[in-house]
C-alpha positions as CSV (number, residue, x, y, z in Angstrom):
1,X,-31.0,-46.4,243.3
2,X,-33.4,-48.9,241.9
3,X,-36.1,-47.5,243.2
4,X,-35.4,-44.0,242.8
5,X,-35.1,-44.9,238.9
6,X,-38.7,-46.8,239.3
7,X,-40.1,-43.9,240.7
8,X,-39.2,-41.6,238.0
9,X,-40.3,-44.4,235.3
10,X,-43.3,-44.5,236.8
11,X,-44.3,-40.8,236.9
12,X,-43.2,-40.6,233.5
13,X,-46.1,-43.3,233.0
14,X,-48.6,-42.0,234.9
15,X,-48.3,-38.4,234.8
16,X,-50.5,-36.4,237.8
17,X,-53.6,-34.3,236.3
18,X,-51.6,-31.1,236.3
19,X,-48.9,-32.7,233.9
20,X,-51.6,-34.2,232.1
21,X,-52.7,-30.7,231.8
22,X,-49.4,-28.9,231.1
23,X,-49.2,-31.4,227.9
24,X,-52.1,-30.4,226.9
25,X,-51.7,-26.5,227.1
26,X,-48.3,-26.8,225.4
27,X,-49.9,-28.8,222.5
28,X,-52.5,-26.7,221.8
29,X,-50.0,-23.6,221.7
30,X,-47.9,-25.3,219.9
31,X,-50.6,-26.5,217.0
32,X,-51.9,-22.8,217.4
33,X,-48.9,-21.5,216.1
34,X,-48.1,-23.7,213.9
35,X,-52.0,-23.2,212.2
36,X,-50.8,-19.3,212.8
37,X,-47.9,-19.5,210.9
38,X,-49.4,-21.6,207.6
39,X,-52.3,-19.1,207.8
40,X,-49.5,-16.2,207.4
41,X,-48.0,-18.1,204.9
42,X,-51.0,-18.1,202.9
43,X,-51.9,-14.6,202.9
44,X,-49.3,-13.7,202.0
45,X,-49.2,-16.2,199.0
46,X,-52.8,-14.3,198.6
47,X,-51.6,-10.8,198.8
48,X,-48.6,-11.6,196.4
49,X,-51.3,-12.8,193.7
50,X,-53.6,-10.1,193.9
51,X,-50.9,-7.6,193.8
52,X,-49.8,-9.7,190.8
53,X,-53.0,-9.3,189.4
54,X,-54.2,-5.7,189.7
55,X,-50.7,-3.7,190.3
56,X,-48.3,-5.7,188.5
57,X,-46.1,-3.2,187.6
58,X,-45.6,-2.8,191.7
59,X,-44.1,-6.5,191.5
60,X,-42.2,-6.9,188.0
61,X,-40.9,-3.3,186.9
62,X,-38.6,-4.7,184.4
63,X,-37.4,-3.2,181.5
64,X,-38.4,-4.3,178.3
65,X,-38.6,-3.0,174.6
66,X,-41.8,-3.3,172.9
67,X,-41.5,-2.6,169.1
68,X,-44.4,-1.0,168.1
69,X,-45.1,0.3,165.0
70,X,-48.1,2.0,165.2
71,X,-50.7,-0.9,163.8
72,X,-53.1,-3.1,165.6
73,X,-50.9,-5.9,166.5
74,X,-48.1,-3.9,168.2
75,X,-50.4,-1.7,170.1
76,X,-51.9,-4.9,171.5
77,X,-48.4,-6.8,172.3
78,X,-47.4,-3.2,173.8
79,X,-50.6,-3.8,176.3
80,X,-49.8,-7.3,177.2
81,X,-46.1,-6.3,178.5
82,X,-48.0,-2.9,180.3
83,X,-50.3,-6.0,181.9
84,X,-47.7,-7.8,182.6
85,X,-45.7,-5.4,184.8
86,X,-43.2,-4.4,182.5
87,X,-41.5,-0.9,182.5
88,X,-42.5,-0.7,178.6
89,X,-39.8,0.9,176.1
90,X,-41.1,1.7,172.9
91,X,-39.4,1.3,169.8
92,X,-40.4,2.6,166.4
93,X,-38.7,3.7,163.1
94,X,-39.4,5.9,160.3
95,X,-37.6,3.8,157.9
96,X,-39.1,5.2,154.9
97,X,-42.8,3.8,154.7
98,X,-45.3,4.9,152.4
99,X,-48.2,4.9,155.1
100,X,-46.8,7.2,157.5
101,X,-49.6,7.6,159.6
102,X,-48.9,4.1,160.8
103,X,-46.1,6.3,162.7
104,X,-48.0,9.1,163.6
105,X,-50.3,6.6,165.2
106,X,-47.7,4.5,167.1
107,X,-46.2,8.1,168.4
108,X,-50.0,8.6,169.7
109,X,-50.3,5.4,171.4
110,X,-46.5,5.1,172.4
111,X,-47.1,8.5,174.7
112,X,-50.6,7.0,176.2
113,X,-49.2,3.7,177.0
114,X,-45.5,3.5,177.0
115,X,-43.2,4.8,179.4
116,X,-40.5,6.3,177.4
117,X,-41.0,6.2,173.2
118,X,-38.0,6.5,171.1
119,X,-38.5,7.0,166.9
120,X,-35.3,6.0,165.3
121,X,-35.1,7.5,161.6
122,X,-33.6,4.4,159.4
123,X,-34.3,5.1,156.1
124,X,-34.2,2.0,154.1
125,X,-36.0,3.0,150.3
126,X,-32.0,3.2,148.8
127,X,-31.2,-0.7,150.5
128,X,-34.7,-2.6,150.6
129,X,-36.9,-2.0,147.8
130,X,-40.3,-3.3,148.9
131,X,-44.0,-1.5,147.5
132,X,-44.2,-0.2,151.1
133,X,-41.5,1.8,150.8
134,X,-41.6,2.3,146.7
135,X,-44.4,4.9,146.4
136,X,-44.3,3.9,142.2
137,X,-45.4,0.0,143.4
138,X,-48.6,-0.7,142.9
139,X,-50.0,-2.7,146.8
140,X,-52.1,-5.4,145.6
141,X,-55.5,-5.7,146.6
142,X,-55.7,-9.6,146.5
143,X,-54.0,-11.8,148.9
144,X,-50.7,-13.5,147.1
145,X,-49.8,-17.1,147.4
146,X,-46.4,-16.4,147.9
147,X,-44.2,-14.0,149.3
148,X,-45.8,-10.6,148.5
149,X,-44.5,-7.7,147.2
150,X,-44.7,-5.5,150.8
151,X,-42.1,-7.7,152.2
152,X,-39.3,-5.4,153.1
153,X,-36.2,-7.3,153.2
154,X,-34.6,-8.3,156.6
155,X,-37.3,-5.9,158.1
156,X,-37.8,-7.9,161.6
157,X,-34.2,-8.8,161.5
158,X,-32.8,-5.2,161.8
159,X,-35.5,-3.7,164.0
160,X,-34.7,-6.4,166.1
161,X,-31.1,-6.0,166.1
162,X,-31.7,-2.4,167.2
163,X,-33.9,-3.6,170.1
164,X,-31.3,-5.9,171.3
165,X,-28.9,-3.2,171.4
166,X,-31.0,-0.7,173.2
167,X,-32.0,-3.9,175.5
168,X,-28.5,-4.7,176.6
169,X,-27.8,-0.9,176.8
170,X,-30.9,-0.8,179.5
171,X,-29.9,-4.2,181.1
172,X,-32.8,-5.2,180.4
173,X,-33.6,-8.8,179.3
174,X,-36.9,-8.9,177.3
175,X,-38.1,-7.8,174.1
176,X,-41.7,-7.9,172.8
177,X,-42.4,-7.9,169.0
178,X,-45.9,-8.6,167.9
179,X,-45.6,-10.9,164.6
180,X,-48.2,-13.3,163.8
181,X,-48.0,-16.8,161.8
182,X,-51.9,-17.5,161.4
183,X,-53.7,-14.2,160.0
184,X,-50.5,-12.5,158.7
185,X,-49.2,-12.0,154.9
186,X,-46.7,-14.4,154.8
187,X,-43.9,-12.3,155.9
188,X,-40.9,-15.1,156.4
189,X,-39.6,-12.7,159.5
190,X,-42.9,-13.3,161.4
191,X,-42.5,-17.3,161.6
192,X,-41.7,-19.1,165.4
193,X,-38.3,-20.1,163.4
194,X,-37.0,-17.2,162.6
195,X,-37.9,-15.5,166.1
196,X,-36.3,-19.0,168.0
197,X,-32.9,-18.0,165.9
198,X,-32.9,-14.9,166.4
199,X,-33.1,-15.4,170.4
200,X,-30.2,-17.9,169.8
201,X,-28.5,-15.1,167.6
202,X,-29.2,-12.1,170.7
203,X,-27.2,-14.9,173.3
204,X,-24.5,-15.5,171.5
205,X,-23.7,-12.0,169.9
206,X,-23.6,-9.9,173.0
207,X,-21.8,-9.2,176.0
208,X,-24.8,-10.1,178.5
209,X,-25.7,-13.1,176.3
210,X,-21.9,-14.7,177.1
211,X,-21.9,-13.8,180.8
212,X,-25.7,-15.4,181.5
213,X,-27.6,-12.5,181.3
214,X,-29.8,-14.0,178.2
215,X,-32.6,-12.0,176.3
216,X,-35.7,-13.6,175.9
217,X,-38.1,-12.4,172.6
218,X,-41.7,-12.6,173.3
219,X,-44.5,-13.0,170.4
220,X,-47.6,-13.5,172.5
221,X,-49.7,-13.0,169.3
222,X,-47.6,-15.6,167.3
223,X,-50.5,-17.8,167.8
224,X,-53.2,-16.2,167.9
225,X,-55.7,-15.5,165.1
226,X,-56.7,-12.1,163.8
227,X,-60.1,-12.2,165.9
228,X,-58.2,-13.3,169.0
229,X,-55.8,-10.4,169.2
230,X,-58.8,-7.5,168.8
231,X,-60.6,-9.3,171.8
232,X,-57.5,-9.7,173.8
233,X,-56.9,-5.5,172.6
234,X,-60.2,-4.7,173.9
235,X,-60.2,-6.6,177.2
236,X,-57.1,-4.3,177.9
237,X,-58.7,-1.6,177.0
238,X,-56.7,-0.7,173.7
239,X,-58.9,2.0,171.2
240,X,-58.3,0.7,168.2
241,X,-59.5,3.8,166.5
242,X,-56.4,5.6,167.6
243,X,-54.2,2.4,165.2
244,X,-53.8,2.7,161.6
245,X,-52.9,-1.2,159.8
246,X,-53.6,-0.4,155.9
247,X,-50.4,-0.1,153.9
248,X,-51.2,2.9,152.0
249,X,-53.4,5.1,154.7
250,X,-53.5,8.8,154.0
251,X,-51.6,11.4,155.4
252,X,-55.1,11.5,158.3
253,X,-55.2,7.7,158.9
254,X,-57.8,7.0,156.7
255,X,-57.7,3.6,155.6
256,X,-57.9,2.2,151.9
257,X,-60.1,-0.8,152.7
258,X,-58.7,-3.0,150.2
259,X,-55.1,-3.6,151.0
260,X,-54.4,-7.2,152.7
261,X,-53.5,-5.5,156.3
262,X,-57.2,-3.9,155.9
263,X,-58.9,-7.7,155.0
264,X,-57.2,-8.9,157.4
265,X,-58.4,-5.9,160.1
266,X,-61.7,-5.9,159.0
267,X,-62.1,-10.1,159.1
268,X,-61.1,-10.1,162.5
269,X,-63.5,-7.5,164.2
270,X,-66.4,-9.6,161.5
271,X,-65.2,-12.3,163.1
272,X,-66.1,-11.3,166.9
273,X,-68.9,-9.7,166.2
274,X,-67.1,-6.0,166.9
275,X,-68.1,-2.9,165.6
276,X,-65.1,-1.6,163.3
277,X,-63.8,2.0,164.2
278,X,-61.8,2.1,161.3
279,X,-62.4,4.6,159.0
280,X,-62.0,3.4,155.4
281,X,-62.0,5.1,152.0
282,X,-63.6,2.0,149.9
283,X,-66.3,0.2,152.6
């Protein structure tokens, strides 16, 4: 019995060249199908990407409302959720504004980028007095150190509440809104802190909130200057033409030029080096 055992220890030592061999053909399978299977892995990591990258909408589909109002900011926050992959519902409202082409505007750009627009008619002259909606106010033509008189109360606050409820009617989980705290007017409803509340607000008020599903408000121009948002427009290919920004536009678009949404428009495409396509009645 010994010896039988010895024997077998011993060809286990000193395996015959055809053993030798056999170990070596199974190893090199073996570490060509593992090499096979990382390199798998990795294309498809690749292919993932670059669908990512140039057919997003093929990988994220999601719902999400865009508020859009027709100006240069929300036609711009509009084409970062289209980038993005979203399945982009458009919000607007006719709540009463002076400058209505600003909604004649987000109606045109709402059907070219959007893929369903909805205009809700809120009419909020009798409930927030504000010179955009008081066509007896005078709009200033200087920028104010406070609060200025084009606030309209609660504005962000109930066109956001109407998002949230159209969100949770879609199931969907995102809404965009395209404030700005860095080249804005001051508006107190445009500020990271009222947005963060807000968010908190959507959670704990609604039905998906409670069971999990939360909502999630983007601001991806929050930060970013005046100058930054045009380039980021144009590199989506946004005609900025087609948005009308000035508070007291007439009834064809055509800008006042002196208003603080027109400084503000006009510093930014200075500011890149951009020709203008706005067309303005003082230049």
């Amino acid at each position: 019995m010994e010896t039988s055992i010895d024997a077998v220890r011993f060809a286990h030592q000193h395996p015959t060249q055809n053993q030798l061999l056999r170990i070596r053909g199974e190893n090199i399978f073996l570490n060509f199908v593992t090499a096979w299977l990382h390199y798998e892995a990795s294309l498809d990591r690749c292919t993932r990407i670059f669908m990512t990258i140039n057919h997003p909408s093929q990988t994220t589909n999601r719902p999400a409302i865009i508020l859009l109002s027709g100006g240069l900011d929300s036609a711009t926050c509009l084409a970062i959720a289209k980038s993005e992959g979203f399945a982009c519902y458009a919000l607007s409202f006719d709540y009463g504004q002076r400058h209505l082409a600003e909604l004649a505007a987000a109606r045109r750009i709402g059907k070219s980028l959007a893929d369903v627009h909805k205009v809700v008619q809120l009419d909020l002259t009798d409930i927030c007095h504000s010179a955009l909606t008081d066509r007896t106010s005078t709009i200033p033509q200087q920028p104010d150190t406070g609060i200025p008189i084009t606030y309209v109360p609660a504005r962000n606050t109930i066109f956001l509440a109407v998002a949230l409820g159209w969100a949770e009617t879609l199931d969907a989980r995102d809404i965009f809104i395209g404030v700005n705290a860095v080249d804005y007017s001051g508006y107190p409803d445009c500020r990271p802190g009222f947005i963060s509340a807000f968010e908190q607000t959507a959670n704990l008020g609604t039905k998906a909130g409670i069971e999990g599903r939360g909502f999630t408000i983007h601001t991806p121009l929050i930060e970013m200057s005046k100058a930054d948002i045009i380039h980021k427009g144009l590199e989506l290919g946004i005609d900025f033409a087609a948005t009308v920004s000035c508070y007291q536009a007439d009834e064809t678009g055509k800008a006042c030029g002196v208003c603080d949404a027109c400084r503000l428009r006009r510093a930014g495409f200075e500011a890149i080096g951009v020709r203008d396509p706005t067309r303005y009645r003082v230049v």
